[in-house]
PQR file of N, CA, C, O and H, with PARSE charges and radii, in Angstrom:
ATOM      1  N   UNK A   1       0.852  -1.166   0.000 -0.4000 1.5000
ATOM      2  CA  UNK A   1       0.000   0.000   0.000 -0.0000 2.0000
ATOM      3  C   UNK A   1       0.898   1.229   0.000  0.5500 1.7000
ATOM      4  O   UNK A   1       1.937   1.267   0.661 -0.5500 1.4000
ATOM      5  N   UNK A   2       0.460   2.254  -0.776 -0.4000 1.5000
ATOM      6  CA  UNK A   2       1.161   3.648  -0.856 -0.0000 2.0000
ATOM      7  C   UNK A   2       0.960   4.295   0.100  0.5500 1.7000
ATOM      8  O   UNK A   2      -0.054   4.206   0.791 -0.5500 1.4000
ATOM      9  H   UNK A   2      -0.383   2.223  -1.313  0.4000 1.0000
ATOM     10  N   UNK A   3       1.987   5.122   0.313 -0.4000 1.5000
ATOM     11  CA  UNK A   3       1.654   6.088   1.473 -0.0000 2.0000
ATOM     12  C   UNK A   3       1.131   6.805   1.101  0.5500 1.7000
ATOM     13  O   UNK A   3       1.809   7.776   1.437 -0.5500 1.4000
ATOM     14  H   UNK A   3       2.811   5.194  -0.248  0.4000 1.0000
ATOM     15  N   UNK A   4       0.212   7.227   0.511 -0.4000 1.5000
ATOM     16  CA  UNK A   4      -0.912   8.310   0.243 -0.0000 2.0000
ATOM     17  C   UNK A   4      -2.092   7.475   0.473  0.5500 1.7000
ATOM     18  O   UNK A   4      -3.087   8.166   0.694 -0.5500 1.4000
ATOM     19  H   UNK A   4      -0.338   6.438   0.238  0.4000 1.0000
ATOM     20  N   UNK A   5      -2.281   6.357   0.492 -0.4000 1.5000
ATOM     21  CA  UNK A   5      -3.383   5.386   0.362 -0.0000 2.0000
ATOM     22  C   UNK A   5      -3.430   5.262   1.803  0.5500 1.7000
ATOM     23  O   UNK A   5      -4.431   5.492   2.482 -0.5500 1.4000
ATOM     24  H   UNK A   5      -1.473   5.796   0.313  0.4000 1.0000
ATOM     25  N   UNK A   6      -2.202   4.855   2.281 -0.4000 1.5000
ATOM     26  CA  UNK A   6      -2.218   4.875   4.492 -0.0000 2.0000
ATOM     27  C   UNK A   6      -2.699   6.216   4.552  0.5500 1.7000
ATOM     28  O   UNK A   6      -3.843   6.488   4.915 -0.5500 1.4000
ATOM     29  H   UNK A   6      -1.389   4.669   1.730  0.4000 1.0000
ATOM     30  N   UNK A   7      -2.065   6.847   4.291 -0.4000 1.5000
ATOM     31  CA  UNK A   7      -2.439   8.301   5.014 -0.0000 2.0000
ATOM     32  C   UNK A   7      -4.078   8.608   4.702  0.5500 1.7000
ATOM     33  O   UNK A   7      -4.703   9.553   5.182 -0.5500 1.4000
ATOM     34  H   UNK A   7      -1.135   6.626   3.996  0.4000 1.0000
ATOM     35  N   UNK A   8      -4.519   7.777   3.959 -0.4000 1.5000
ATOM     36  CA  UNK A   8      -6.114   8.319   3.378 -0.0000 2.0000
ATOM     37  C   UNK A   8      -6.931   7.179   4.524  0.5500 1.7000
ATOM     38  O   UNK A   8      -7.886   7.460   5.248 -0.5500 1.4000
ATOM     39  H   UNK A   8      -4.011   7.009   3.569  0.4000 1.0000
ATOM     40  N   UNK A   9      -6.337   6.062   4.435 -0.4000 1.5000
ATOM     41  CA  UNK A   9      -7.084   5.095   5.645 -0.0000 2.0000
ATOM     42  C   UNK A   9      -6.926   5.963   6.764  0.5500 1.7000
ATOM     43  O   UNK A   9      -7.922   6.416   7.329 -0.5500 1.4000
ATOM     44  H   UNK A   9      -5.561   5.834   3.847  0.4000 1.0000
ATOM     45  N   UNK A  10      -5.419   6.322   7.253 -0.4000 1.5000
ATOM     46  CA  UNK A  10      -5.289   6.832   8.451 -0.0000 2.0000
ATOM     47  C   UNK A  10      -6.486   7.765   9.054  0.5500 1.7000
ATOM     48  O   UNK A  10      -7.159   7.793  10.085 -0.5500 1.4000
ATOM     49  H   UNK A  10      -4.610   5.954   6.794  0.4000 1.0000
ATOM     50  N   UNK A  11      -6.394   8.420   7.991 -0.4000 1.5000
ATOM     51  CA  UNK A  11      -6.965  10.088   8.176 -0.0000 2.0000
ATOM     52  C   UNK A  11      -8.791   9.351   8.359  0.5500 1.7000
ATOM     53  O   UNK A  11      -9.458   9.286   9.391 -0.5500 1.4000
ATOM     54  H   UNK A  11      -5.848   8.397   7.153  0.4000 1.0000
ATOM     55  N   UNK A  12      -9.082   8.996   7.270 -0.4000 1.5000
ATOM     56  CA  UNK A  12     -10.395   7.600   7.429 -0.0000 2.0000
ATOM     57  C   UNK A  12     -10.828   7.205   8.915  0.5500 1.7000
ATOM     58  O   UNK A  12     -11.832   7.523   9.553 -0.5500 1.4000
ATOM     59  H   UNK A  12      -8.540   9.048   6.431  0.4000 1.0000
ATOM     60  N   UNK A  13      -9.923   6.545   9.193 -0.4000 1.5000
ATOM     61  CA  UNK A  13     -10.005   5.809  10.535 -0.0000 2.0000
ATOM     62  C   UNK A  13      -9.986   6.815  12.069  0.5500 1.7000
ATOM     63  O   UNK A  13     -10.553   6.443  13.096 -0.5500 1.4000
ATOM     64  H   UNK A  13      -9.108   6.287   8.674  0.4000 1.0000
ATOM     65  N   UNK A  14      -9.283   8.007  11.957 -0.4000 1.5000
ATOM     66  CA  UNK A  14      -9.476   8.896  12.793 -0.0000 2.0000
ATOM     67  C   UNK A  14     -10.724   9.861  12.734  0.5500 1.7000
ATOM     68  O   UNK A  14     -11.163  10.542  13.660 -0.5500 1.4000
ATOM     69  H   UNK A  14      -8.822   8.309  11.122  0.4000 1.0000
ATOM     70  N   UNK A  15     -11.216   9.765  11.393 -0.4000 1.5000
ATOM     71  CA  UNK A  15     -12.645  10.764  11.566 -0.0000 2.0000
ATOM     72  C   UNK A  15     -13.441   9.715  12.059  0.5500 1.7000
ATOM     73  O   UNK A  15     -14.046  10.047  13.079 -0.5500 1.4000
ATOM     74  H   UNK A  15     -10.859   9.212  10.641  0.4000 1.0000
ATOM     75  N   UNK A  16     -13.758   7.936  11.481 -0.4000 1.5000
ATOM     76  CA  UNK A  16     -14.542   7.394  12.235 -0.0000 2.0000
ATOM     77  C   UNK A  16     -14.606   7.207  14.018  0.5500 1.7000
ATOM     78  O   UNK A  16     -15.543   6.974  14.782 -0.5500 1.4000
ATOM     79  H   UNK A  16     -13.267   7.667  10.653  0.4000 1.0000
ATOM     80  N   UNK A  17     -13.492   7.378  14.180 -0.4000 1.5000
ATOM     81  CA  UNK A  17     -13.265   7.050  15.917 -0.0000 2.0000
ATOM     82  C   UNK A  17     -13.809   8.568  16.680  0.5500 1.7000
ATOM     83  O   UNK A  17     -14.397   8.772  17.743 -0.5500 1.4000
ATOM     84  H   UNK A  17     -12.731   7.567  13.560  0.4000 1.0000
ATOM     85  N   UNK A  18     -13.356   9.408  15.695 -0.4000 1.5000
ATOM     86  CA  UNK A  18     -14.157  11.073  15.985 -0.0000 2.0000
ATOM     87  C   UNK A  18     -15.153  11.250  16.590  0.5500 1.7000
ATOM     88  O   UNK A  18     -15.354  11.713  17.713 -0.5500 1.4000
ATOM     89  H   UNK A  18     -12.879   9.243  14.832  0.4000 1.0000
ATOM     90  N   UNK A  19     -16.278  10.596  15.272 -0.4000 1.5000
ATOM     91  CA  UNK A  19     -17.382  10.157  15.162 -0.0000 2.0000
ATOM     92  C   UNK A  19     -18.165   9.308  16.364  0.5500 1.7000
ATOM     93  O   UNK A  19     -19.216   9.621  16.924 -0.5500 1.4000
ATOM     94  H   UNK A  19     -16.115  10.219  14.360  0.4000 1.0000
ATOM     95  N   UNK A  20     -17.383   8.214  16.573 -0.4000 1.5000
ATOM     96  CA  UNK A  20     -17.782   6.783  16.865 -0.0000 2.0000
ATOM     97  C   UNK A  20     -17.842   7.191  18.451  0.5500 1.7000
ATOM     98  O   UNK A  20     -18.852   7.368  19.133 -0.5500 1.4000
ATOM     99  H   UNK A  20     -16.529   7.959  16.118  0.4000 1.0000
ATOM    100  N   UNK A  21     -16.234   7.305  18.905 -0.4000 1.5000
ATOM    101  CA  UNK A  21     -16.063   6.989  20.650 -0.0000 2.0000
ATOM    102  C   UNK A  21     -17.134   7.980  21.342  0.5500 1.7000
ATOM    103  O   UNK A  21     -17.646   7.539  22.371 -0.5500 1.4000
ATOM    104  H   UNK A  21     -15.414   7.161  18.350  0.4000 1.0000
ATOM    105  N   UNK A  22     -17.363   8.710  21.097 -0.4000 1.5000
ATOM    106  CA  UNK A  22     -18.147  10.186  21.936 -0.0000 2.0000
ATOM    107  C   UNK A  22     -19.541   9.111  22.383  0.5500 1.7000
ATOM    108  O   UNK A  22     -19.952   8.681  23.461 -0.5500 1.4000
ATOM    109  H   UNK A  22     -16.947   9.068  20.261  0.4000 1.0000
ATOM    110  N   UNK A  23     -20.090   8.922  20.612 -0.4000 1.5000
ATOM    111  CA  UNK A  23     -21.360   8.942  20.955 -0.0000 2.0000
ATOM    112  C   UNK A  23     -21.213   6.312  21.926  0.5500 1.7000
ATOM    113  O   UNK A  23     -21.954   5.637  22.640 -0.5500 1.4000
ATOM    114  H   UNK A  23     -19.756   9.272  19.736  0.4000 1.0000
ATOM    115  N   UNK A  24     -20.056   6.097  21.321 -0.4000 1.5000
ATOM    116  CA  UNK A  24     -20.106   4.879  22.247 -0.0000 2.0000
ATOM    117  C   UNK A  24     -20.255   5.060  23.820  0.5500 1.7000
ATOM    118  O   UNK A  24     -20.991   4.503  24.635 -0.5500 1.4000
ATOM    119  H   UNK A  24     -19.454   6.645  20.740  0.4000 1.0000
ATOM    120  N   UNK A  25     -19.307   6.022  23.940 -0.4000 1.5000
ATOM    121  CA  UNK A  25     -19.321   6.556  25.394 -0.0000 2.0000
ATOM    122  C   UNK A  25     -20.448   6.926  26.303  0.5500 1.7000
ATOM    123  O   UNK A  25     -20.402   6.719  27.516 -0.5500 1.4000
ATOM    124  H   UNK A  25     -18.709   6.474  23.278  0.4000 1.0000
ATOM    125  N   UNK A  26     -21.497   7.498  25.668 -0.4000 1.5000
ATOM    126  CA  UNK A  26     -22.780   7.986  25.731 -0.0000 2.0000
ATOM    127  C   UNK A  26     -23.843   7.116  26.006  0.5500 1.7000
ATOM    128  O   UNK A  26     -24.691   7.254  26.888 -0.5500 1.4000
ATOM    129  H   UNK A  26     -21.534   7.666  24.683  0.4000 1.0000
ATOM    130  N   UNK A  27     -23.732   6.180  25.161 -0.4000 1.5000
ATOM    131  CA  UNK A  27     -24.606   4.932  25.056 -0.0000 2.0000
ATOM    132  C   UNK A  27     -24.378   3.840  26.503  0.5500 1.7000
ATOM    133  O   UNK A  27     -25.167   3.162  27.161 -0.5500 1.4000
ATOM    134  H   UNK A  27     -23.042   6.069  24.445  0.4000 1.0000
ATOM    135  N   UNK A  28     -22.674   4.117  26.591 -0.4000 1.5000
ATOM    136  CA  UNK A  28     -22.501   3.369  27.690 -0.0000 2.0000
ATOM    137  C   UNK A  28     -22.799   3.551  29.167  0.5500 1.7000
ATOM    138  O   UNK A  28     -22.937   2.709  30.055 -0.5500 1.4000
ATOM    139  H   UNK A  28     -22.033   4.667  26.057  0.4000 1.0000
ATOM    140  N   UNK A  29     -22.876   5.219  29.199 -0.4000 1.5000
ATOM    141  CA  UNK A  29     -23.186   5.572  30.289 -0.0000 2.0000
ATOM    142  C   UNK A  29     -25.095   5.517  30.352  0.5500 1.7000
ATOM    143  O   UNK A  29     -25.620   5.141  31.400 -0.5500 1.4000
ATOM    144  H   UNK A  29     -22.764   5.903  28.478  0.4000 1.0000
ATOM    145  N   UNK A  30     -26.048   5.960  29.037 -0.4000 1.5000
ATOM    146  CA  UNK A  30     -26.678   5.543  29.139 -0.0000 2.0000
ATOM    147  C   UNK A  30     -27.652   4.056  29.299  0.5500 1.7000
ATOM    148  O   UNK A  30     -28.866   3.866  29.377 -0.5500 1.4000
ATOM    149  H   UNK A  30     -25.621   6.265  28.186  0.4000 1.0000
ATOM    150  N   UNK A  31     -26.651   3.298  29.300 -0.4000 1.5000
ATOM    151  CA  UNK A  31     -27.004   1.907  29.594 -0.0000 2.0000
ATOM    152  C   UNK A  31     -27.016   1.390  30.890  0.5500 1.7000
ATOM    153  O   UNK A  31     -27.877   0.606  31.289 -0.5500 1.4000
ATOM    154  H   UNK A  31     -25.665   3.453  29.236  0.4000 1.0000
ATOM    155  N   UNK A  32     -25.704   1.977  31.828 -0.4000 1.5000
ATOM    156  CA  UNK A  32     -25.424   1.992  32.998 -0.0000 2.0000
ATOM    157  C   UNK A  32     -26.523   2.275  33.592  0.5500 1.7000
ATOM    158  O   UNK A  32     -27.168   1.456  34.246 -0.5500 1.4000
ATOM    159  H   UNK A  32     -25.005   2.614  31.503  0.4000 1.0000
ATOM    160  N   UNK A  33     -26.999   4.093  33.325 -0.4000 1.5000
ATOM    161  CA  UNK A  33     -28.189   4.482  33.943 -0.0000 2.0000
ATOM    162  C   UNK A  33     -29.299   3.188  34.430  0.5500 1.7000
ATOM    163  O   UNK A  33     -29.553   2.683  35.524 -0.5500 1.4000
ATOM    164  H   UNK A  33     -26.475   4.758  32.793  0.4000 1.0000
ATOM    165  N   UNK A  34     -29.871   2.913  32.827 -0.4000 1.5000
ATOM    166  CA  UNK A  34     -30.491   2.148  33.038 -0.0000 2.0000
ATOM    167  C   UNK A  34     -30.586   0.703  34.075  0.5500 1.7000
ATOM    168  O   UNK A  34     -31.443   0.282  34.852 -0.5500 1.4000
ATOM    169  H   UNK A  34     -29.665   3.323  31.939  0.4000 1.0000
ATOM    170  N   UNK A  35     -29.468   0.300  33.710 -0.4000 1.5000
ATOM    171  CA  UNK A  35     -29.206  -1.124  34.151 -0.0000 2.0000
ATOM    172  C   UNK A  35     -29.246  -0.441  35.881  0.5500 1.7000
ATOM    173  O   UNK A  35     -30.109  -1.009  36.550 -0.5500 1.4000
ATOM    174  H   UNK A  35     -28.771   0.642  33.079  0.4000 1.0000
ATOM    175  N   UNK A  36     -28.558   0.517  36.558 -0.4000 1.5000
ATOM    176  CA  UNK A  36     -29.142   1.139  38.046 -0.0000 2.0000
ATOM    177  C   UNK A  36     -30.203   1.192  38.247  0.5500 1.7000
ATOM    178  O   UNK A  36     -30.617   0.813  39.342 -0.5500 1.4000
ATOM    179  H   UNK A  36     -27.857   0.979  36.015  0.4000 1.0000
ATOM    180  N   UNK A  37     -31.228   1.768  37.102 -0.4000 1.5000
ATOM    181  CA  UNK A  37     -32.591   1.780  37.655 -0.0000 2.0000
ATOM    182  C   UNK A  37     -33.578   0.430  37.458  0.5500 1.7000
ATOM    183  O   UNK A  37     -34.591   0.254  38.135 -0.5500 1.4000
ATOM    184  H   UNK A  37     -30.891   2.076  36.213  0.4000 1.0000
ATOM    185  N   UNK A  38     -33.153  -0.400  36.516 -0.4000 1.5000
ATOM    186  CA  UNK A  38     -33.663  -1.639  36.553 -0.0000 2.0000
ATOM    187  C   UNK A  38     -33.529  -2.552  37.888  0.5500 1.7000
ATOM    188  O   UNK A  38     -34.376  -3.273  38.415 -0.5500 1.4000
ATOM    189  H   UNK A  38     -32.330  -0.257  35.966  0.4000 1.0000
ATOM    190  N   UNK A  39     -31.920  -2.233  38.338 -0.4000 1.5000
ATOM    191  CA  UNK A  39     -31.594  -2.712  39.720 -0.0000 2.0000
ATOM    192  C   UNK A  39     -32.693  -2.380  40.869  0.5500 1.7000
ATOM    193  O   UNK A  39     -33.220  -3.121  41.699 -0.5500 1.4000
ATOM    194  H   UNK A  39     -31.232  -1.648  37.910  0.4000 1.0000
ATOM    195  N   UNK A  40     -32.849  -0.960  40.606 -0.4000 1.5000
ATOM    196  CA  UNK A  40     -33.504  -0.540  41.468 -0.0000 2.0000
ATOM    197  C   UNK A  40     -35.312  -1.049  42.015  0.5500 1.7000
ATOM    198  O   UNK A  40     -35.830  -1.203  43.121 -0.5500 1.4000
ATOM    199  H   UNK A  40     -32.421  -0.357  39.932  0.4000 1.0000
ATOM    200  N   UNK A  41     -35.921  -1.205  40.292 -0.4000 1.5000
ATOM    201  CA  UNK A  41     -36.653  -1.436  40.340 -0.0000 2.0000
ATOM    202  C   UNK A  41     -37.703  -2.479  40.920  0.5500 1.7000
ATOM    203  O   UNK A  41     -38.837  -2.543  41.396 -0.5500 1.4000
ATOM    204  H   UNK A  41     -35.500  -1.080  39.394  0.4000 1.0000
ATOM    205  N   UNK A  42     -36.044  -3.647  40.402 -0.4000 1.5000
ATOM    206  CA  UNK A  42     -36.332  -5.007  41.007 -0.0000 2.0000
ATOM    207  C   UNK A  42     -36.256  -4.821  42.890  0.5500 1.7000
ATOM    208  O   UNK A  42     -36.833  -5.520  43.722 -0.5500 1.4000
ATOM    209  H   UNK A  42     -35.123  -3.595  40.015  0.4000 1.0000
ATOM    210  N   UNK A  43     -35.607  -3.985  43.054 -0.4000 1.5000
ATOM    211  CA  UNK A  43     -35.541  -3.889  44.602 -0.0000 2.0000
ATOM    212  C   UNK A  43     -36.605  -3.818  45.434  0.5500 1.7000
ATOM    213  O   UNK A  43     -36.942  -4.453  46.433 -0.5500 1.4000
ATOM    214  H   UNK A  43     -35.138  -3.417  42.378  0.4000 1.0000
ATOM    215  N   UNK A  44     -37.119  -2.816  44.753 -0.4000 1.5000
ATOM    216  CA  UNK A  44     -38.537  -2.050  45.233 -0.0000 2.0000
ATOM    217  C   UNK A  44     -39.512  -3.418  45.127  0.5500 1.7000
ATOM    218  O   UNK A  44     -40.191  -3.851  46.058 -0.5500 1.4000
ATOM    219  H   UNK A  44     -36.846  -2.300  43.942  0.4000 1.0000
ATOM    220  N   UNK A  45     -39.455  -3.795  44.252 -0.4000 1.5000
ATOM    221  CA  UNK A  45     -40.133  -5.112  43.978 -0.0000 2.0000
ATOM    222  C   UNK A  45     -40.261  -6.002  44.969  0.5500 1.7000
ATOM    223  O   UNK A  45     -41.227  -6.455  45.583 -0.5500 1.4000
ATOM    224  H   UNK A  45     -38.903  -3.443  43.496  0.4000 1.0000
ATOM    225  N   UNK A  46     -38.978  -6.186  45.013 -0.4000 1.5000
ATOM    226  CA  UNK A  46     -38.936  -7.571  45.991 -0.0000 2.0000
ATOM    227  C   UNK A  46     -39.226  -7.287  47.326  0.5500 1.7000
ATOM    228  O   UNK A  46     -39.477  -8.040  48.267 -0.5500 1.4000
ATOM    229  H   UNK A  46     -38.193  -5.818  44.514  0.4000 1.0000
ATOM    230  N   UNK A  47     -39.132  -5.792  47.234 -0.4000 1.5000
ATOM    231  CA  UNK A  47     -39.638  -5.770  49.270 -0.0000 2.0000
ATOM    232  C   UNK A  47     -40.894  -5.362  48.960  0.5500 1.7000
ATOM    233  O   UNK A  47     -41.353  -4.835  49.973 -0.5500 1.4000
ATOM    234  H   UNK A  47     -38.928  -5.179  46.470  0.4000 1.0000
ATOM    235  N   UNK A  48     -41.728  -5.336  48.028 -0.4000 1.5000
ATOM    236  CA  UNK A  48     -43.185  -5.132  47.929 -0.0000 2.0000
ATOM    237  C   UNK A  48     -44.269  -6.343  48.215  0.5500 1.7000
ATOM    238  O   UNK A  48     -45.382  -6.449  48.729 -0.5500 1.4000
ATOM    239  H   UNK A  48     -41.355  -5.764  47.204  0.4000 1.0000
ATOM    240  N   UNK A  49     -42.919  -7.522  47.338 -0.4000 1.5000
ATOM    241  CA  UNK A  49     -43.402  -8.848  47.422 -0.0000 2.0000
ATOM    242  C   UNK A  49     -42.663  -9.443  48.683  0.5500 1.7000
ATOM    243  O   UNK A  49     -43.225 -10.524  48.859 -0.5500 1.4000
ATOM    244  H   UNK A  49     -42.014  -7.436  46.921  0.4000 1.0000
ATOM    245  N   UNK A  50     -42.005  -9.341  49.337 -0.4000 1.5000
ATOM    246  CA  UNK A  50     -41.607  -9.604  51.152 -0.0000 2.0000
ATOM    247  C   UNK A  50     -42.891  -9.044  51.552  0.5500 1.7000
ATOM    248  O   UNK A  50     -43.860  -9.789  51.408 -0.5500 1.4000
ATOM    249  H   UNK A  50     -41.548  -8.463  49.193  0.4000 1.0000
ATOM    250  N   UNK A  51     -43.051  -8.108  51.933 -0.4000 1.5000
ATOM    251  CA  UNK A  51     -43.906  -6.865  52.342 -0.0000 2.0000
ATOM    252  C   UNK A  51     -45.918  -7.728  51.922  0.5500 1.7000
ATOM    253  O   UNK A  51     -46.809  -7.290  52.649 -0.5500 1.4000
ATOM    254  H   UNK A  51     -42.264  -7.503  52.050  0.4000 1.0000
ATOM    255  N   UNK A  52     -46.292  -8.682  50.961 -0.4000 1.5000
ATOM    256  CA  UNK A  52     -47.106  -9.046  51.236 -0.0000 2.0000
ATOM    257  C   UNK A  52     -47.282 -10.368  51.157  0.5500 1.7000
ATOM    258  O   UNK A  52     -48.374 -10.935  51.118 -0.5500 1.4000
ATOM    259  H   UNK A  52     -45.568  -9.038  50.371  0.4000 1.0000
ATOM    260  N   UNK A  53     -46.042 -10.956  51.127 -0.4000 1.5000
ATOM    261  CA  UNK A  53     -46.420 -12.638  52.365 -0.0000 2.0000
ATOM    262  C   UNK A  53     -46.353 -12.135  53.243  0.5500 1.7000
ATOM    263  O   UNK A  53     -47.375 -12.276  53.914 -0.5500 1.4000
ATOM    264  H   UNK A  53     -45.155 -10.495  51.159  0.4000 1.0000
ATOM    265  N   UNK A  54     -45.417 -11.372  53.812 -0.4000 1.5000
ATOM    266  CA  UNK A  54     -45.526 -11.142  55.540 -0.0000 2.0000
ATOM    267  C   UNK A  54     -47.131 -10.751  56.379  0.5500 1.7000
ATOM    268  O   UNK A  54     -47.463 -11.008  57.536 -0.5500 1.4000
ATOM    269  H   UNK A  54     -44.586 -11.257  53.267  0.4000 1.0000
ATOM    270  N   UNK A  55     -48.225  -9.760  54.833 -0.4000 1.5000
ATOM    271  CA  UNK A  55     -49.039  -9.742  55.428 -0.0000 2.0000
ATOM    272  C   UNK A  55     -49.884 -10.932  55.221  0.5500 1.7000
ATOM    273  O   UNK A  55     -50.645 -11.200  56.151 -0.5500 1.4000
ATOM    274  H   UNK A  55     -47.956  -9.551  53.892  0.4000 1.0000
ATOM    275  N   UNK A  56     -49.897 -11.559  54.373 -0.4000 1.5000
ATOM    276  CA  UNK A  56     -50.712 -12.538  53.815 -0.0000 2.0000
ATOM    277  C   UNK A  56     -50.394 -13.741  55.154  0.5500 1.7000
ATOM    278  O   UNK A  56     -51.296 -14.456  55.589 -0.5500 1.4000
ATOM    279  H   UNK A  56     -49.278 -11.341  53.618  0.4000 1.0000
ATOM    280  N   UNK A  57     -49.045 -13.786  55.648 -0.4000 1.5000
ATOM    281  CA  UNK A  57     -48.897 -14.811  56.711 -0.0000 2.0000
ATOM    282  C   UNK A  57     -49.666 -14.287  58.145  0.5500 1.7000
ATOM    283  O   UNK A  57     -50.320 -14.959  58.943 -0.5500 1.4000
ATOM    284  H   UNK A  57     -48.312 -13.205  55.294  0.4000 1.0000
ATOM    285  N   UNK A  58     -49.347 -12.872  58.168 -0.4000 1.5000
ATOM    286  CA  UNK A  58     -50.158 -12.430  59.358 -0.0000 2.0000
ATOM    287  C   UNK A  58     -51.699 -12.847  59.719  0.5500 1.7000
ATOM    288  O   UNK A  58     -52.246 -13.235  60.751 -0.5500 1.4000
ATOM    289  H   UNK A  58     -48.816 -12.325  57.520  0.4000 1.0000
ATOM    290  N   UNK A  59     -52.181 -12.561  58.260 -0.4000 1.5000
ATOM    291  CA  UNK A  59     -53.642 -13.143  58.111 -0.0000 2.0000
ATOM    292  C   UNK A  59     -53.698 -14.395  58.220  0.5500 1.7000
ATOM    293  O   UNK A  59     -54.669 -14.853  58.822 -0.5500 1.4000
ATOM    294  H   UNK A  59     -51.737 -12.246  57.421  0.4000 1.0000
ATOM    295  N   UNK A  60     -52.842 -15.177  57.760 -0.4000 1.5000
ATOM    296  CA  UNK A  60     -53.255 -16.747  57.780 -0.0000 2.0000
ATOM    297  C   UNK A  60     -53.005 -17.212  59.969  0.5500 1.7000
ATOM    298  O   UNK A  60     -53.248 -18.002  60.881 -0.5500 1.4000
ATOM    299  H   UNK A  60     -52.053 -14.805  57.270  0.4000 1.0000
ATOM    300  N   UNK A  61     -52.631 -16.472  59.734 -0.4000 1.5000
ATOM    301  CA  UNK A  61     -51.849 -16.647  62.108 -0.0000 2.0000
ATOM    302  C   UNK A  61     -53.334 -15.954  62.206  0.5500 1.7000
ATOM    303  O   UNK A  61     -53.761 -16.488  63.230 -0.5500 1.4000
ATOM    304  H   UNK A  61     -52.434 -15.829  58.993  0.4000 1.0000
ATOM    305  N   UNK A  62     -54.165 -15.251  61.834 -0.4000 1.5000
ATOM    306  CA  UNK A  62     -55.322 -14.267  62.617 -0.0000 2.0000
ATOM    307  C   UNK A  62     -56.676 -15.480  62.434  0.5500 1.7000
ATOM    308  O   UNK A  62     -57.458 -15.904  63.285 -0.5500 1.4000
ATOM    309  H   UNK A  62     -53.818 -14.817  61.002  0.4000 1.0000
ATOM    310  N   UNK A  63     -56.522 -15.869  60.638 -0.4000 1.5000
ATOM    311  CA  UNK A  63     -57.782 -16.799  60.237 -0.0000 2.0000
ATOM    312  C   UNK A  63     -57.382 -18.103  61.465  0.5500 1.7000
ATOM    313  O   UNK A  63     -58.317 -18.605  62.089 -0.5500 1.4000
ATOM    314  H   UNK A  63     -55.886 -15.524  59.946  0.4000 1.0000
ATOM    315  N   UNK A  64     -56.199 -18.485  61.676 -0.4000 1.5000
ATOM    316  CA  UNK A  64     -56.139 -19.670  62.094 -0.0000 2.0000
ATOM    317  C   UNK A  64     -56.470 -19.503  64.068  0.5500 1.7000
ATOM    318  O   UNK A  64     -56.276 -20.494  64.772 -0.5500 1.4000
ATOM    319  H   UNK A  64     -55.440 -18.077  61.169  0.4000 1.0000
ATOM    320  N   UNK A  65     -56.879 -18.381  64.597 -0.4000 1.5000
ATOM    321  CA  UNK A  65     -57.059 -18.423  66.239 -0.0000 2.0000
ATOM    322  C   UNK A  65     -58.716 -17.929  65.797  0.5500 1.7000
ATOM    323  O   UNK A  65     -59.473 -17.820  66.762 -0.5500 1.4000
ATOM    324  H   UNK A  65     -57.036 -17.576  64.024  0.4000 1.0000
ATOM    325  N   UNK A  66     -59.239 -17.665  64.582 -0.4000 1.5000
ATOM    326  CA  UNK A  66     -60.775 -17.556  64.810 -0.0000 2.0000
ATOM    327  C   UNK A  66     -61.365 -19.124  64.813  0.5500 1.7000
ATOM    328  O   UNK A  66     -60.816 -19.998  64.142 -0.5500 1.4000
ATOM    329  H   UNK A  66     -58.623 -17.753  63.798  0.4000 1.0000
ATOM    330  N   UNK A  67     -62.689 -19.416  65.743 -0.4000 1.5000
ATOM    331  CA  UNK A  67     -63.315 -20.246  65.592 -0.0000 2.0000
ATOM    332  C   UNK A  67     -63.704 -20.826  64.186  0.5500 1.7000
ATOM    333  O   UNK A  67     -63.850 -20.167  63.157 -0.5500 1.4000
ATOM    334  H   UNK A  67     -63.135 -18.706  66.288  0.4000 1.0000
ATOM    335  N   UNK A  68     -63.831 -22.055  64.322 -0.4000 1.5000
ATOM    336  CA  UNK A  68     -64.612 -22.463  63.403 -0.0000 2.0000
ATOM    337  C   UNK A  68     -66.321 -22.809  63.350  0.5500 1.7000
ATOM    338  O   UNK A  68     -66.723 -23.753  64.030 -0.5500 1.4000
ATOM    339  H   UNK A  68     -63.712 -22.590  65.158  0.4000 1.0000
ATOM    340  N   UNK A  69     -67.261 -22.043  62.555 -0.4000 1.5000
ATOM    341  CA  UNK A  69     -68.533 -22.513  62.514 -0.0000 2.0000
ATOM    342  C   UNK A  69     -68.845 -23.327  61.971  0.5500 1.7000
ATOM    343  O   UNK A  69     -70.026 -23.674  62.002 -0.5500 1.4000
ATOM    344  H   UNK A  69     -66.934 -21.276  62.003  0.4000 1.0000
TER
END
């Protein structure tokens, strides 16, 4: 390959990375975001769903000291 032909890839290959890294960078941090608030979400979740066996067991301890008719 000629060196006018490198220097045309070169020059090529530095406008794509120009281009490219900023907005990769971007994407990555916006993914992060996400993937935190998905974390999050599931969190909230799971103590929503703790949060009603605990009541659902409370009730089953309350149904089980009432009489039976």
């Amino acid at each position: 390959m000629s060196s006018a032909a490198k220097t045309i890839v070169d020059s090529f290959r530095e406008v794509v990375q120009d281009l490219l890294v900023p907005e990769l960078k971007a994407m990555r941090t916006e993914m992060r975001l996400r993937d935190e608030n998905t974390q999050q979400s599931i969190k909230h979740l799971s103590e929503k769903l703790d949060f009603a066996i605990d009541i659902r067991e409370r009730l089953a301890a309350l149904e089980a000291r009432l009489p039976r008719q």
